[in-house]
C-alpha positions, 0 to 999 in steps of 0.5 A: 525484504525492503520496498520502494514505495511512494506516495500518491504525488509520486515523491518517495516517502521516509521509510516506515520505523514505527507502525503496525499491520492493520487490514485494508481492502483492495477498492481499485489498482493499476499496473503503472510499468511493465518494465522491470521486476518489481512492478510499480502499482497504484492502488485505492484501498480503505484502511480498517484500523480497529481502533477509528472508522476506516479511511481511503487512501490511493497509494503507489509503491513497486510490488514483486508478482507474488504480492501484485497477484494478492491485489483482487477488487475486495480483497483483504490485504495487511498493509504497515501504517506508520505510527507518526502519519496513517497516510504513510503505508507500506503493502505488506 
């Protein structure tokens, strides 16, 4: 399946050909439009890569309901960090 996704600023980001999964919690998100199928949300989460200390990080990018329902306060969830810049994510 391919996603939209965005950055915080809101200007679509280059899509993510060389990355890895790595485990991110969920700190805060909201629901940003009601609109269509695929919601857009913006969501706090810090990035727990194992190899360096976790780091924060608010990121946009439109979800279907079955990836919205996986975002709990505290929640675990794998994101697709970019090899080329760790701020560039994709929720998986």
């Amino acid at each position: 399946m391919v996603l939209n996704f965005f950055s915080f600023a809101g200007r679509k980001t280059a899509p993510i050909t060389s990355g890895r999964l790595v485990e991110a919690r969920v700190n805060k998100w909201k629901l940003l439009n009601k609109n269509s199928n695929n919601r857009r949300v913006a969501v706090e989460l810090t990035i727990l890569p194992p190899d360096r200390m976790g780091y924060d990080i608010t990121h946009k990018q439109e979800l279907n309901q079955t990836q919205i329902s996986k975002l709990q306060n505290g929640a675990m969830i794998q994101v697709l960090v970019s090899a080329a810049d760790p701020n560039n994510i994709q929720i998986q």
